[in-house]
N, C-alpha and C positions, 0 to 999 in steps of 0.2 A: 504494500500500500504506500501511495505518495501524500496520500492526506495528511494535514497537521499543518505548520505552518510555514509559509512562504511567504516570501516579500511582494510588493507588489509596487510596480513602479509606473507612474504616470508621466506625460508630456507638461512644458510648463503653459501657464497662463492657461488652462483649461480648470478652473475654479477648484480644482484636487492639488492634497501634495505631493512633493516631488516623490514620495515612497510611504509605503505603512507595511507592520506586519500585517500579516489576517490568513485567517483559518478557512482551510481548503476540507471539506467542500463549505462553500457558504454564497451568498449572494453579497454584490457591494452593495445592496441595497439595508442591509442589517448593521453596516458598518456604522458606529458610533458618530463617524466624521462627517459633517454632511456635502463636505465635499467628494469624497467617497462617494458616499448614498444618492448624489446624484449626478455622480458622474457620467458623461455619456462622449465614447469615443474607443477608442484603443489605448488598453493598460496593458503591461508586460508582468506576468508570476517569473520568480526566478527563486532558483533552488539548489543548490546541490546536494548528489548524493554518492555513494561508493560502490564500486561492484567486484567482488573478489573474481581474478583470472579465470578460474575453472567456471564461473559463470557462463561465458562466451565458448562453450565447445563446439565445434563443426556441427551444422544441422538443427542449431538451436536461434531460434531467432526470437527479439524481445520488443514485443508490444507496448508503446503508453494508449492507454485506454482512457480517455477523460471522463467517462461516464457523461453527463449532461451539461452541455454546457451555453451559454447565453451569451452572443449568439453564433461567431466566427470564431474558430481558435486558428491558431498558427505555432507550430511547434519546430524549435531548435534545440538540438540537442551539441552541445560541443560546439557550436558555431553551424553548426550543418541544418539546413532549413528544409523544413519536409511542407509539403502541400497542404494550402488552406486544409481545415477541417470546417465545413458549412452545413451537414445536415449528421443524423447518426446512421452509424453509428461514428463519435469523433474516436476513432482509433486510427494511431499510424503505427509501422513498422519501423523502429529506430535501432535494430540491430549494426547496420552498418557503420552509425555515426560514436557508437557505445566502444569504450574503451577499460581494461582493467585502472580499477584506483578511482578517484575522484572522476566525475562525469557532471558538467553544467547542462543545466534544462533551462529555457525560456519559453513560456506560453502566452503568445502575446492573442488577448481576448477581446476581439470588438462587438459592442450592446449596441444597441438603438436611439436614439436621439432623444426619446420622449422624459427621460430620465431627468434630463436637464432641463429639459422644458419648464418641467415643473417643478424642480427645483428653481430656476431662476423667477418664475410668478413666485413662486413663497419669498423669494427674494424682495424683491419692486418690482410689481407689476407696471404695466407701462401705462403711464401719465395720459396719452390718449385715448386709450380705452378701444374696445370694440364696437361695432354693430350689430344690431341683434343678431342678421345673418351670418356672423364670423367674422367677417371683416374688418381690418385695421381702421378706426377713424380719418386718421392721419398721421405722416410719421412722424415720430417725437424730432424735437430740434436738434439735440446729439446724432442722428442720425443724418439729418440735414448739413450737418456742421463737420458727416465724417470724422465723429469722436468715438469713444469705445462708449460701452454701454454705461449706465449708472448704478448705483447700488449692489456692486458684485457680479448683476448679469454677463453674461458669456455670449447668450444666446437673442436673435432677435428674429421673429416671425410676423407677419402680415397677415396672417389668420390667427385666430383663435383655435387651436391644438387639443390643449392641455388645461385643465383648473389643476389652483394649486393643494387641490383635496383630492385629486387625481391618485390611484395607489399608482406607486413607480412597479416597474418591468423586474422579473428575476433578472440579475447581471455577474454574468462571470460562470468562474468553474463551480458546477452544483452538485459534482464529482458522482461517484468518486472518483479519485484518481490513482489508478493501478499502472505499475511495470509489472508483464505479467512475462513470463517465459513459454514460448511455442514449441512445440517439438516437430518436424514434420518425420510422418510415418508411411510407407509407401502402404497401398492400399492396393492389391489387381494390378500393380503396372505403374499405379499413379502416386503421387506424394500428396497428401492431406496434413494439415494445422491440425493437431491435437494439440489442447491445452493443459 
């Protein structure tokens, strides 16, 4: 099992800090910080872990299994980058990038937008307000003026999305997260994954 705790590192000026621990499996949505909790973008888990030599025998090959996760993973392992994971199951093959001793993992995870959304109305809503139909009254002056936003927002929309009584979206690894070891077994001629 890869569950327990990992670091997690975000991009700057995206209303998150630059790194937090946090416990895998979980959502960032649980996270105490509310920059966390409504973060919406691509955050990176990083991890190390060890693997003894005899691990790695001929004909063994070793699976990370993210179990569920929200919504895109991308996995490196030792610097070696393996193929978006976008729907389940998020499993890749990371046998080839695995080495005896120390082994670095990055799971960089990208959620959905609405996170923030709502997070920045609980923030300051915007001074112009909407139309009943969704639509933006008009656009606030800072935006006229090509300023950043006010009150901590990140984010600025022209519709009505999101209230900020809105429940946020599961985000992240909501695991579990397993290295699991394959065996292949010839079957009739053929080679099968046995687990």
């Amino acid at each position: 099992m890869m569950d327990g705790d990992w670091t997690l590192h975000f991009p700057p000026n995206q209303g998150a800090p630059e790194k937090v621990g946090i416990a895998v499996p979980g959502s960032w949505t649980q996270h105490r910080d509310d920059g966390v909790k409504h973060f919406s973008g691509t955050a990176t888990y990083r991890k190390s872990f060890g693997l003894p030599a005899d691990s790695l025998a001929p004909g063994r090959e070793w699976h990370f299994d993210l179990g569920m996760v929200k919504n895109i993973a991308e996995v490196s392992v030792n610097g070696r980058v393996f193929p978006d994971l976008w729907q389940p199951p998020f499993r890749v093959d990371v046998t080839t990038a695995l080495k005896p001793g120390a082994n670095d993992i990055a799971i960089a995870v990208t959620n959905r937008w609405l996170n923030r959304l709502i997070g920045d109305e609980k923030l300051h809503p915007l001074e112009s307000g909407f139309q009943a139909y969704g639509g933006i009254k008009s656009f606030p002056e800072w935006v006229k003026a090509g300023q950043t936003p006010r009150g901590g927002r990140t984010t600025f929309a022209t519709w009505l999305l999101v209230r900020p009584t809105d429940p946020l979206l599961p985000s992240g690894l909501l695991g579990p997260v397993t290295l699991r070891p394959v065996q292949r077994v010839a079957l009739g001629g053929t080679a099968e994954a046995a687990d």
